[in-house]
N, CA, C and O atoms as a GROMACS GRO file, in nm:
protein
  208
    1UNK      N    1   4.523   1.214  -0.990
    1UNK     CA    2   4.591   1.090  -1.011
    1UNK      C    3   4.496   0.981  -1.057
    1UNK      O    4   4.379   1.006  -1.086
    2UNK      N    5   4.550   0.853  -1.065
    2UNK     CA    6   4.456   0.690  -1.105
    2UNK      C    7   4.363   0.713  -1.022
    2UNK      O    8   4.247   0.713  -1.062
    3UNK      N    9   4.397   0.743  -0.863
    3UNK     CA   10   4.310   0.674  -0.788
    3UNK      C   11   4.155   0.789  -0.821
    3UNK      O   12   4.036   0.759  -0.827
    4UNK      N   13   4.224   0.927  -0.838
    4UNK     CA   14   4.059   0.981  -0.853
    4UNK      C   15   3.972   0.925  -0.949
    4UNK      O   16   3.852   0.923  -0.925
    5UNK      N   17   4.025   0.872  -1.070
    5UNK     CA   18   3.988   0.884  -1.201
    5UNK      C   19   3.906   0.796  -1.151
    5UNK      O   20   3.791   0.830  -1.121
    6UNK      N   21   3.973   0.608  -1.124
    6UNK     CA   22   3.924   0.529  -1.075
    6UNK      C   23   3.792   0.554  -0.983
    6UNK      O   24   3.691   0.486  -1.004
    7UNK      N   25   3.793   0.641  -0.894
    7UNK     CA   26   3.665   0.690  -0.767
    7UNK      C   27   3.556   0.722  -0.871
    7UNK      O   28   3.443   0.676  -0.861
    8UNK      N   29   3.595   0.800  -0.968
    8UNK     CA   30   3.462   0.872  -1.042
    8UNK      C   31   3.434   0.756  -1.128
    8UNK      O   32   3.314   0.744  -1.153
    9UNK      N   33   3.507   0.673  -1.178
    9UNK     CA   34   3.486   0.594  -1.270
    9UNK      C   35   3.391   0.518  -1.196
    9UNK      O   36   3.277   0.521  -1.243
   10UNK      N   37   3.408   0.455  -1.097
   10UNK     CA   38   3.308   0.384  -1.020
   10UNK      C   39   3.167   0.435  -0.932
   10UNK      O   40   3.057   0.388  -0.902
   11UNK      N   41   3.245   0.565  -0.910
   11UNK     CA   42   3.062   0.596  -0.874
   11UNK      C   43   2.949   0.649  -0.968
   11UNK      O   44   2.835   0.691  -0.949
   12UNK      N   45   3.069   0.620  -1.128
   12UNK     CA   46   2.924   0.639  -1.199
   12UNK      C   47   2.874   0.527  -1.236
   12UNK      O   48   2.754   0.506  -1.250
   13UNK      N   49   2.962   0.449  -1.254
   13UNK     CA   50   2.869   0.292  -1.265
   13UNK      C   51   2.802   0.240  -1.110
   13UNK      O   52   2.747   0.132  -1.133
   14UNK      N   53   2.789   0.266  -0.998
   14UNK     CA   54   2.767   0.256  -0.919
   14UNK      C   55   2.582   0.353  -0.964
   14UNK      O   56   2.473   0.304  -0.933
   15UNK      N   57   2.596   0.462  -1.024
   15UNK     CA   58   2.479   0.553  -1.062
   15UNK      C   59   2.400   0.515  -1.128
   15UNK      O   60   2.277   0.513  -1.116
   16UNK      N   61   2.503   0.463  -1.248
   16UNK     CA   62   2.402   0.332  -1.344
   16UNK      C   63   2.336   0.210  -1.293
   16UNK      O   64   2.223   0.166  -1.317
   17UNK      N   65   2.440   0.163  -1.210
   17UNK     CA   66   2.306   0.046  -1.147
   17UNK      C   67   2.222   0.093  -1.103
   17UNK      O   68   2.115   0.050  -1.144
   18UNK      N   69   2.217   0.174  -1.027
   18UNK     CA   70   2.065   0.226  -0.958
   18UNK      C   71   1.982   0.259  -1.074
   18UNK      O   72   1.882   0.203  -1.121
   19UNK      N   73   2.039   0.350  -1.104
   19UNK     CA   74   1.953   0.344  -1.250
   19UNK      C   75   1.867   0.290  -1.335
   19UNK      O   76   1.768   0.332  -1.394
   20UNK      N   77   1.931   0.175  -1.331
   20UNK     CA   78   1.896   0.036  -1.410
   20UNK      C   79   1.777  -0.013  -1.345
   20UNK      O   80   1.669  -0.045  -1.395
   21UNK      N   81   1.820  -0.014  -1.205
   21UNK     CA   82   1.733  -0.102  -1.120
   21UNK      C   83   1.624   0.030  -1.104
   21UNK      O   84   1.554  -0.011  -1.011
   22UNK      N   85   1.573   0.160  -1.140
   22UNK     CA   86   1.477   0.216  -1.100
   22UNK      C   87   1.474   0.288  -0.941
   22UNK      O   88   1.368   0.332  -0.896
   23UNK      N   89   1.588   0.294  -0.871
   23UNK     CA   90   1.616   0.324  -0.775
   23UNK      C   91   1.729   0.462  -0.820
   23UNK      O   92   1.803   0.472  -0.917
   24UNK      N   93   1.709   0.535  -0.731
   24UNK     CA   94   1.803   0.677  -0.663
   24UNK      C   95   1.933   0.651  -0.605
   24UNK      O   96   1.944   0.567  -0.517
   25UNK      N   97   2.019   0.709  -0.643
   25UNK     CA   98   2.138   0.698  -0.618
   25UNK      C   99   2.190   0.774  -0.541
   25UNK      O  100   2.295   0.807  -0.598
   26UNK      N  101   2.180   0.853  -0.390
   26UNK     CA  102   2.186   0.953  -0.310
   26UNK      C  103   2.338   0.910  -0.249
   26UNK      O  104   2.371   0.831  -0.160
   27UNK      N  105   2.390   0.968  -0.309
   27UNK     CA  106   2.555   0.960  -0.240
   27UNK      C  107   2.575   1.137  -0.175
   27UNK      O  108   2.563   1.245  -0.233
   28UNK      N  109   2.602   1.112  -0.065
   28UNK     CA  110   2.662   1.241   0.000
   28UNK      C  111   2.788   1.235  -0.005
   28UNK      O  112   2.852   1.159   0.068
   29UNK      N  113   2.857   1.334  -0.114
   29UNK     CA  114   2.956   1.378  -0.213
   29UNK      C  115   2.995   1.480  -0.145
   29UNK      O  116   2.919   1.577  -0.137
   30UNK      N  117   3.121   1.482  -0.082
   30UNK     CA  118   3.160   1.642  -0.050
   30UNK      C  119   3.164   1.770  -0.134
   30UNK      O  120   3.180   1.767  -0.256
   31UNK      N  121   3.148   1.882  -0.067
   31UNK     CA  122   3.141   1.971  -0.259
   31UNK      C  123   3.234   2.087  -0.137
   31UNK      O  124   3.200   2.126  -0.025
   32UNK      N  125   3.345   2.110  -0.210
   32UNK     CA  126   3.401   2.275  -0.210
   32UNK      C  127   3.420   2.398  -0.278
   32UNK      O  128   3.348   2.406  -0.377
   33UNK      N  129   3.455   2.446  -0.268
   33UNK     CA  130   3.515   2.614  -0.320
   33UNK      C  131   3.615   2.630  -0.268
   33UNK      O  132   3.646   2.616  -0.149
   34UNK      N  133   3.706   2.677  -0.406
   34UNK     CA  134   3.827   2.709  -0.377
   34UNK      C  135   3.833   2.854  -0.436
   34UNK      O  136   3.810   2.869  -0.556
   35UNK      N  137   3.868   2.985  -0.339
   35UNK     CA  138   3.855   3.076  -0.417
   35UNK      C  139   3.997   3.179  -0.357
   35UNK      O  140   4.043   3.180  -0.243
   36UNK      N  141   4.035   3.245  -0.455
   36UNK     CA  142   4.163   3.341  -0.506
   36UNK      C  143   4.192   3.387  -0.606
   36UNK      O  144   4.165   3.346  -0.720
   37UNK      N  145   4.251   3.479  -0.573
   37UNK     CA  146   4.283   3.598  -0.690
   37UNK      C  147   4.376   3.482  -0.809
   37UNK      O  148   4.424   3.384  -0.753
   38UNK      N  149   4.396   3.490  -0.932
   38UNK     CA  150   4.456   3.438  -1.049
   38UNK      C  151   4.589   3.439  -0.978
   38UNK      O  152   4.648   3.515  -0.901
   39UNK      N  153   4.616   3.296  -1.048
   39UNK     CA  154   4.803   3.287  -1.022
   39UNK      C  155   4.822   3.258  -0.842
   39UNK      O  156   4.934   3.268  -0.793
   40UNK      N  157   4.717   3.228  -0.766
   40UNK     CA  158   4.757   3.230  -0.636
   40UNK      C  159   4.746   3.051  -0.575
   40UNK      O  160   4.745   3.020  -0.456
   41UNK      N  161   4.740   2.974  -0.664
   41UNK     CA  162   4.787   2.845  -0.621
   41UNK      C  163   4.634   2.784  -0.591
   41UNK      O  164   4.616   2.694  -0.508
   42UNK      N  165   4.548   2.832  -0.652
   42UNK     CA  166   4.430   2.778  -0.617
   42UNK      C  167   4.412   2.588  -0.718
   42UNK      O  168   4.335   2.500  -0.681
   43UNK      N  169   4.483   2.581  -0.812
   43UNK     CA  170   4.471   2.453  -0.862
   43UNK      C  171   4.586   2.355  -0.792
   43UNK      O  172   4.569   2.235  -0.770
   44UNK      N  173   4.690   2.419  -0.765
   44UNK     CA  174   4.818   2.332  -0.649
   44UNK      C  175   4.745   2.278  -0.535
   44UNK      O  176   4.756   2.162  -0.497
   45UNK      N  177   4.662   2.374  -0.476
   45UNK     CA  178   4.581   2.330  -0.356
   45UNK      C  179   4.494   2.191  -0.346
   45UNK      O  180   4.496   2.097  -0.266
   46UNK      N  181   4.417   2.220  -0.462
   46UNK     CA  182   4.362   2.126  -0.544
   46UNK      C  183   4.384   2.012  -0.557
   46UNK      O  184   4.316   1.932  -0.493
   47UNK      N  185   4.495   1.962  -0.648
   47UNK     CA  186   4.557   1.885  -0.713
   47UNK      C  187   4.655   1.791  -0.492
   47UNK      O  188   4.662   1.688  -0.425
   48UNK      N  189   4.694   1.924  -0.496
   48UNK     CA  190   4.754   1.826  -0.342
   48UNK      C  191   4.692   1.733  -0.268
   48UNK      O  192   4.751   1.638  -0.218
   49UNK      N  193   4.540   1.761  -0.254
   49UNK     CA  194   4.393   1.757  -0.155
   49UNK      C  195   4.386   1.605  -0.252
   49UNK      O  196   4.390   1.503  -0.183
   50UNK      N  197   4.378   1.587  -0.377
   50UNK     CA  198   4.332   1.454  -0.449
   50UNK      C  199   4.430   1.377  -0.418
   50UNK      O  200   4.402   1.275  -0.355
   51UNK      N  201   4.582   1.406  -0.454
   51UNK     CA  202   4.653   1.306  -0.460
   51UNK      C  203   4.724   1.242  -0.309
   51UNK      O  204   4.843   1.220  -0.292
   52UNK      N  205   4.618   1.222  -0.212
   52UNK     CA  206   4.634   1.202  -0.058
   52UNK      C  207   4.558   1.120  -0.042
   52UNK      O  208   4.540   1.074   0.071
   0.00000   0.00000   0.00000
């Protein structure tokens, strides 16, 4: 949805300032895996999890 687009949109300018300023940008970013056989709803899962 907006609101993800919006999240990424801002934490990359959020990346660039640091940037700018010569400083590290250490954001602890959740990271998953989504894994299943083809056709088993692995992007529905997905897509549900963002738009919440």
């Amino acid at each position: 949805g907006r609101g993800m687009e919006g999240l990424i949109e801002l934490v990359n300018r959020l990346q660039d300032a640091f940037a700018a300023l010569g400083q590290s940008c250490l954001l602890e970013l959740p990271q998953i895996a989504v894994v299943g056989g083809q056709s088993a709803g692995k992007s529905s899962v997905l897509e549900n999890c963002v738009s919440r």
